[in-house]
mmCIF file as gemmi writes it, N, C-alpha and C atoms, coordinates in Angstrom:
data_model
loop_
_atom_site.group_PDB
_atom_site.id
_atom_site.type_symbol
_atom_site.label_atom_id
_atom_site.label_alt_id
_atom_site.label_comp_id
_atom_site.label_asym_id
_atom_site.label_entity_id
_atom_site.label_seq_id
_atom_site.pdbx_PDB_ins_code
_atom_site.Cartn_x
_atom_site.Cartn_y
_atom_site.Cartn_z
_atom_site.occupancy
_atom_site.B_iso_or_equiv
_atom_site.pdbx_formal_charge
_atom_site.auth_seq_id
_atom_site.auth_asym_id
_atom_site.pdbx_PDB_model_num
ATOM 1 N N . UNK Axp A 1 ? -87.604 19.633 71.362 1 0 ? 1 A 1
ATOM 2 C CA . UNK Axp A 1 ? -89.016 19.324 71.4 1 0 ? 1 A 1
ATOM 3 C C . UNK Axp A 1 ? -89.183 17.817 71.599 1 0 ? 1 A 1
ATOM 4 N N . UNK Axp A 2 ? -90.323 17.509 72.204 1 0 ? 2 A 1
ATOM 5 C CA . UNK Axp A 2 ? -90.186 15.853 72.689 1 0 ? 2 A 1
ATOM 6 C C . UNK Axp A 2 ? -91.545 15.694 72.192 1 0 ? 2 A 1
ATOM 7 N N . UNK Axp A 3 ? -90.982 14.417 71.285 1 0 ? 3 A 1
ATOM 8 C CA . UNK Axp A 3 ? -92.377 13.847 70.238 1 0 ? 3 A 1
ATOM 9 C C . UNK Axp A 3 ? -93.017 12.9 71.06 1 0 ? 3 A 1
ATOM 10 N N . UNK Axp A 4 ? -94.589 12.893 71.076 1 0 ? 4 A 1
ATOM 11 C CA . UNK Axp A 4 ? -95.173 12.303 72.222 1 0 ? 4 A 1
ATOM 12 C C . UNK Axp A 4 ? -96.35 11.678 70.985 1 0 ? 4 A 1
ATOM 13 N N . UNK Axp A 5 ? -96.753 10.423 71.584 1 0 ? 5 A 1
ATOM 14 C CA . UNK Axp A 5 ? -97.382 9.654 70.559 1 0 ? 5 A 1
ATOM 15 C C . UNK Axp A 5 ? -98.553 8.799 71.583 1 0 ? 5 A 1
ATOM 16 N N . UNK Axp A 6 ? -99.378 8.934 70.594 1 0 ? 6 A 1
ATOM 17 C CA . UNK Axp A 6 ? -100.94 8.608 71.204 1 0 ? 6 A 1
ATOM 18 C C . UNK Axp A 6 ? -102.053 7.755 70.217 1 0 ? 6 A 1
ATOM 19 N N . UNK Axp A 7 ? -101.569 6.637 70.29 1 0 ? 7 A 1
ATOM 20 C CA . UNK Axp A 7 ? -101.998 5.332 69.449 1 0 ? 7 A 1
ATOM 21 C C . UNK Axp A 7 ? -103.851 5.354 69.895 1 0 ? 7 A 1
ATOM 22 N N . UNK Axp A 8 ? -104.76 5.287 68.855 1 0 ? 8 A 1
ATOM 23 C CA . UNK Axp A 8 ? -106.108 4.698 69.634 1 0 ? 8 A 1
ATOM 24 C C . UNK Axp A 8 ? -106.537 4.151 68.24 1 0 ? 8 A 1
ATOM 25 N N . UNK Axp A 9 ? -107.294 3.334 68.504 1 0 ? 9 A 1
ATOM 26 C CA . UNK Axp A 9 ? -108.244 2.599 67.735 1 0 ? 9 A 1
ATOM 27 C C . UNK Axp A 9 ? -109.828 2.463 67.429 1 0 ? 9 A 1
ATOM 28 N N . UNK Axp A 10 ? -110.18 3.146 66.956 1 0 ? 10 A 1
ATOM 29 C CA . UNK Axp A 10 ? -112.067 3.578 66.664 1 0 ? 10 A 1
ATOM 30 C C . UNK Axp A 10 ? -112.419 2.19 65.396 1 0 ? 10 A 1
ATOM 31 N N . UNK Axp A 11 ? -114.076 2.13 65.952 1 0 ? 11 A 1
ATOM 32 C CA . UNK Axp A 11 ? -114.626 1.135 64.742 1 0 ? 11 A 1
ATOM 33 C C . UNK Axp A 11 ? -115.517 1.891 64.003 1 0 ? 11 A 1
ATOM 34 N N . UNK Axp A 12 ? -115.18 2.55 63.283 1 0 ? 12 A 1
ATOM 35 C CA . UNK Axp A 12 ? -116.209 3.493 62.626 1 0 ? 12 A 1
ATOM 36 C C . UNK Axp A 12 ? -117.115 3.36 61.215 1 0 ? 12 A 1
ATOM 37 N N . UNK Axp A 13 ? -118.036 4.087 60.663 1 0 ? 13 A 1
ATOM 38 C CA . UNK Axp A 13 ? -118.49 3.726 59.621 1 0 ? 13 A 1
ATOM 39 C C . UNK Axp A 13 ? -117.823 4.703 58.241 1 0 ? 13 A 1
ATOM 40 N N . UNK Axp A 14 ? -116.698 4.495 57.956 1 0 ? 14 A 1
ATOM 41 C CA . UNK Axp A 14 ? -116.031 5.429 56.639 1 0 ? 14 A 1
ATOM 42 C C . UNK Axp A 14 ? -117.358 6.452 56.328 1 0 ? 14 A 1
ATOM 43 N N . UNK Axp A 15 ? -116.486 7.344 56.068 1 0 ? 15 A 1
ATOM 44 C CA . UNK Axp A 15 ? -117.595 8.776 54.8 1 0 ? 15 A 1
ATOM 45 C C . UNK Axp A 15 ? -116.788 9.843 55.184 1 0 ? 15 A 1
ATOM 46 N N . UNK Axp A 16 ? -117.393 10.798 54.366 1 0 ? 16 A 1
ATOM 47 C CA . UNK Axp A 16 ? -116.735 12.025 54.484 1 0 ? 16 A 1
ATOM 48 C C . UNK Axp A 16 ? -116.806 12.32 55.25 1 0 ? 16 A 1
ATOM 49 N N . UNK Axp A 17 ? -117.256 12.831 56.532 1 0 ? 17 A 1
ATOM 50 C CA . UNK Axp A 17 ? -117.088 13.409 57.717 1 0 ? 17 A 1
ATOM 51 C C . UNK Axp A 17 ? -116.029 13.01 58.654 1 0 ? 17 A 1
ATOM 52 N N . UNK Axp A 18 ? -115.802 11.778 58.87 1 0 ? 18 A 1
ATOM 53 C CA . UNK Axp A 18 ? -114.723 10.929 58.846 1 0 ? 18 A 1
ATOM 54 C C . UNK Axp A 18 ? -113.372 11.179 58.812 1 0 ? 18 A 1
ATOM 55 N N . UNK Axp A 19 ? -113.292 11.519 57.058 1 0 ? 19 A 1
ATOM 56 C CA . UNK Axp A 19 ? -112.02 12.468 56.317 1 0 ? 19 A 1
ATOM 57 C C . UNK Axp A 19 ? -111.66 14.004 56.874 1 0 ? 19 A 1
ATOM 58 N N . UNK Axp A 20 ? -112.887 14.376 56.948 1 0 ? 20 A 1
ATOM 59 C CA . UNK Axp A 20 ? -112.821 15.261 57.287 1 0 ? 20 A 1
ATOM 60 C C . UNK Axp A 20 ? -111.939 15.57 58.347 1 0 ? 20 A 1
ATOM 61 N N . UNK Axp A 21 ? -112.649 15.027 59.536 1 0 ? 21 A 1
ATOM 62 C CA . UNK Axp A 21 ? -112.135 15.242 61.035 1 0 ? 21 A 1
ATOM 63 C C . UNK Axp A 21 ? -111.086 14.922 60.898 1 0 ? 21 A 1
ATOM 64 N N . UNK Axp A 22 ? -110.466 14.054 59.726 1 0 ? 22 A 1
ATOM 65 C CA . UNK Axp A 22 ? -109.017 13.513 60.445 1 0 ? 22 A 1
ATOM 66 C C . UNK Axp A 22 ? -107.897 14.779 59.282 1 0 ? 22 A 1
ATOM 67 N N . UNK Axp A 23 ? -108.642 15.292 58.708 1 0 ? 23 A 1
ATOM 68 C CA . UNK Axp A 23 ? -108.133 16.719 57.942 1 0 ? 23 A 1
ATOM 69 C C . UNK Axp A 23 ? -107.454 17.566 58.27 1 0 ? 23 A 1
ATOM 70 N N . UNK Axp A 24 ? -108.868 17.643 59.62 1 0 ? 24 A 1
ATOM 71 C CA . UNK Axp A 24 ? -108.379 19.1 59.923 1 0 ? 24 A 1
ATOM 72 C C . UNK Axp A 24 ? -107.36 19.179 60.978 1 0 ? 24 A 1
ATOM 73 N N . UNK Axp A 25 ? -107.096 18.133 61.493 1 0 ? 25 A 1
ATOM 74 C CA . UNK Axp A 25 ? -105.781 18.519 62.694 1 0 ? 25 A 1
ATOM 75 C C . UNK Axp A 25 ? -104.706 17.724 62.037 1 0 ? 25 A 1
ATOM 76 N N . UNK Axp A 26 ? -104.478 17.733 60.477 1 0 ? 26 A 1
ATOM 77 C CA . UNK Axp A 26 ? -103.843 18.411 59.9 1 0 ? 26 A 1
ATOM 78 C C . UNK Axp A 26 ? -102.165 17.915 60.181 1 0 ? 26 A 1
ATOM 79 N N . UNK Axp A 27 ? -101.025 18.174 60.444 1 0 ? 27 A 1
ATOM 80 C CA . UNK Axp A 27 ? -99.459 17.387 60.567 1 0 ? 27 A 1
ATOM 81 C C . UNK Axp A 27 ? -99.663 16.28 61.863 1 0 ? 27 A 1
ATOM 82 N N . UNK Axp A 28 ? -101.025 16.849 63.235 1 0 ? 28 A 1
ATOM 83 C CA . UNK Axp A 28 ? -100.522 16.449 64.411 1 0 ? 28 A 1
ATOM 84 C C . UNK Axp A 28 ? -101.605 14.885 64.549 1 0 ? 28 A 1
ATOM 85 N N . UNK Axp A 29 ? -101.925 14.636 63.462 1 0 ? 29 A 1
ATOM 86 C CA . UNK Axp A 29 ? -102.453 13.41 63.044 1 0 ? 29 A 1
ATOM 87 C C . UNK Axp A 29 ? -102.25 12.545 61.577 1 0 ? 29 A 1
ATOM 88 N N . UNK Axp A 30 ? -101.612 10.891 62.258 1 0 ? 30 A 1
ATOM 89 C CA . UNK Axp A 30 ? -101.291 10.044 61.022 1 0 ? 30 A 1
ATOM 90 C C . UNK Axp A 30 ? -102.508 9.101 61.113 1 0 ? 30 A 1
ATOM 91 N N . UNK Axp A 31 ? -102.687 8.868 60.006 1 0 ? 31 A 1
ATOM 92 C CA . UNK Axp A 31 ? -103.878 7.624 59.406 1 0 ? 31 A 1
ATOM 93 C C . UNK Axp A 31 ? -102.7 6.294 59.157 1 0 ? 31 A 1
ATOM 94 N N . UNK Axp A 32 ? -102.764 5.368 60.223 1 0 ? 32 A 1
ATOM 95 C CA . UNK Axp A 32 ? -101.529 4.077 60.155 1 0 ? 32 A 1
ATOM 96 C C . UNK Axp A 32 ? -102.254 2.612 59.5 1 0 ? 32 A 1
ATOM 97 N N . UNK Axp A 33 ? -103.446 2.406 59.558 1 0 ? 33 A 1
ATOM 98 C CA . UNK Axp A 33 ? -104.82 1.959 58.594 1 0 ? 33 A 1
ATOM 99 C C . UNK Axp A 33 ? -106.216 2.031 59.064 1 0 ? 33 A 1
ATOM 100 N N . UNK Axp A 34 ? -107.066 1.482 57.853 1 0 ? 34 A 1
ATOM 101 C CA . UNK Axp A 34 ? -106.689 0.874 57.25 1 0 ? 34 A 1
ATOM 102 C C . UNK Axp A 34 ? -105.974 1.322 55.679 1 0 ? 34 A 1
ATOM 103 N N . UNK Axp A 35 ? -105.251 0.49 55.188 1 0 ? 35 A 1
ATOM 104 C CA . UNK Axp A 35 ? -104.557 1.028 54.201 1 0 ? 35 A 1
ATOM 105 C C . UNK Axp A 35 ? -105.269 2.272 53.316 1 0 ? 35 A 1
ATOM 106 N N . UNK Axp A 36 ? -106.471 1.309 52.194 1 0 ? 36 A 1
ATOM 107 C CA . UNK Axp A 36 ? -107.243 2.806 51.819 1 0 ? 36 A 1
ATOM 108 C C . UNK Axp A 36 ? -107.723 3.801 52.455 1 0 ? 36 A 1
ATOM 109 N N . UNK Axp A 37 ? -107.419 3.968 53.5 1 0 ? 37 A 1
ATOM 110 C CA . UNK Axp A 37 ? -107.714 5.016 54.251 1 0 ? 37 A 1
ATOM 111 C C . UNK Axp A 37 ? -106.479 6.248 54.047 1 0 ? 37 A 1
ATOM 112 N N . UNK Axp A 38 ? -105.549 5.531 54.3 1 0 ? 38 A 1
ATOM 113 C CA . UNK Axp A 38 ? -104.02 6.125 54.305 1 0 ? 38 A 1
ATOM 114 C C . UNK Axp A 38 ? -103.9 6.694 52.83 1 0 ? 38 A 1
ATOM 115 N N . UNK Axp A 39 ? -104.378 6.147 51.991 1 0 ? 39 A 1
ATOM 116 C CA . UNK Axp A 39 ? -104.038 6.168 50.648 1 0 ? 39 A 1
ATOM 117 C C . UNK Axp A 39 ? -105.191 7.095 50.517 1 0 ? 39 A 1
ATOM 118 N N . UNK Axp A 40 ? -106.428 7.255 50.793 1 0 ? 40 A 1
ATOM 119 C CA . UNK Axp A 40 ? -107.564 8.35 50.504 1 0 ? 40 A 1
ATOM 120 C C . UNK Axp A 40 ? -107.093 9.481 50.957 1 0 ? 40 A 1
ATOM 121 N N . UNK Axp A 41 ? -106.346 9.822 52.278 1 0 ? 41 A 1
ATOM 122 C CA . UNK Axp A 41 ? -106.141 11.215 52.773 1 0 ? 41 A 1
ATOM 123 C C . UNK Axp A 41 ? -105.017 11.458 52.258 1 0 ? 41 A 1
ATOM 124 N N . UNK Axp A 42 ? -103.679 10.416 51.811 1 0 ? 42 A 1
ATOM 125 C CA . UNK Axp A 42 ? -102.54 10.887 51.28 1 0 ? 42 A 1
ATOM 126 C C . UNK Axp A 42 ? -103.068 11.835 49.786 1 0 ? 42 A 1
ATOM 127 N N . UNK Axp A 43 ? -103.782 11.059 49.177 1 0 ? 43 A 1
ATOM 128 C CA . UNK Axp A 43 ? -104.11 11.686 48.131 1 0 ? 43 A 1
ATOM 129 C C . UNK Axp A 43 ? -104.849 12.662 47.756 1 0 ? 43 A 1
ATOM 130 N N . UNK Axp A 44 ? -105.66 13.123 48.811 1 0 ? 44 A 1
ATOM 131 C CA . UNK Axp A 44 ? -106.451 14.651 49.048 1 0 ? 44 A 1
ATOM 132 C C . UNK Axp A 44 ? -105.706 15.473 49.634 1 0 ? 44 A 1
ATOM 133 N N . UNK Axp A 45 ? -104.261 15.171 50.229 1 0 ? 45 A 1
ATOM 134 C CA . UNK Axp A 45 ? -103.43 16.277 50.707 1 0 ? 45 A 1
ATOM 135 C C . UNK Axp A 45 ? -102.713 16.318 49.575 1 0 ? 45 A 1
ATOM 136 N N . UNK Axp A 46 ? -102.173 15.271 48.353 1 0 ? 46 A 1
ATOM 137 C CA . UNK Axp A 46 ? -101.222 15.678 47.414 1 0 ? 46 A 1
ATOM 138 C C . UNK Axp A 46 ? -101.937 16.571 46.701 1 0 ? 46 A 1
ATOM 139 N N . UNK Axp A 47 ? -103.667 16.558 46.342 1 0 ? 47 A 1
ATOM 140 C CA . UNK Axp A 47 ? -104.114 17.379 45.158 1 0 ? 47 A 1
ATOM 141 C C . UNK Axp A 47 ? -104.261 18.649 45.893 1 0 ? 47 A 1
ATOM 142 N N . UNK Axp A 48 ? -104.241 18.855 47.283 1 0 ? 48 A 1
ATOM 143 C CA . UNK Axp A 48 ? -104.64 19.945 47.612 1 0 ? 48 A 1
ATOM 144 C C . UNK Axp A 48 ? -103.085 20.952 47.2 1 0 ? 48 A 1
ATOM 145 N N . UNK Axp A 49 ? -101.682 20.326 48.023 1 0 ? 49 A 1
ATOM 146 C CA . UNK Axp A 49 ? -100.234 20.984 47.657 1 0 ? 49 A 1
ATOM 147 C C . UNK Axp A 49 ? -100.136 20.855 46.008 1 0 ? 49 A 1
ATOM 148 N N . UNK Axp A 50 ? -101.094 20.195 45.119 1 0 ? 50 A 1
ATOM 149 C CA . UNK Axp A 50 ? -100.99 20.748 43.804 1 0 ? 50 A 1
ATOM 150 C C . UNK Axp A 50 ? -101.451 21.869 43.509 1 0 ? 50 A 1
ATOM 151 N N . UNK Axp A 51 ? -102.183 22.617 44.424 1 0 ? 51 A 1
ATOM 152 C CA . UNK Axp A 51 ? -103.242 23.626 44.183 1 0 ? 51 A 1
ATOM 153 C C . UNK Axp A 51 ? -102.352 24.53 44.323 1 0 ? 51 A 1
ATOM 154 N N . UNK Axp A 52 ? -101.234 24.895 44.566 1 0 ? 52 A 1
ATOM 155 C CA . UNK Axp A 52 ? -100.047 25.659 45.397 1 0 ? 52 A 1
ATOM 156 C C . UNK Axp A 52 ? -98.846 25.57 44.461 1 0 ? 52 A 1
C-alpha cells in the first residue's frame, strides 16, 4: 500500500463543528497544529476507546 500525504492549511474560527469534521474521517486525518488542537481531538478519541 503506498502512503500518500496531503498537507493544507485553513484559517478558521475553532468550535465544535470544526472537531467535528475533523472526527469523522477518522485514521485518514492528522491534526499537526495548532498544538491544543492536537491535544483536544487526542483526548476525545482517548475517552471515546475508554468507552470500549
Amino acid at each position: 500500500m503506498i502512503k500518500q500525504e496531503c498537507r493544507i492549511s485553513l484559517e478558521v474560527v475553532p468550535n465544535y463543528e470544526l472537531t467535528q469534521q475533523i472526527l469523522k474521517h477518522g485514521e485518514t486525518v492528522k491534526v499537526i497544529e495548532p498544538q491544543w488542537l492536537v491535544n483536544e481531538v487526542n483526548g476525545i478519541l482517548e475517552r471515546t476507546l475508554g468507552n470500549y
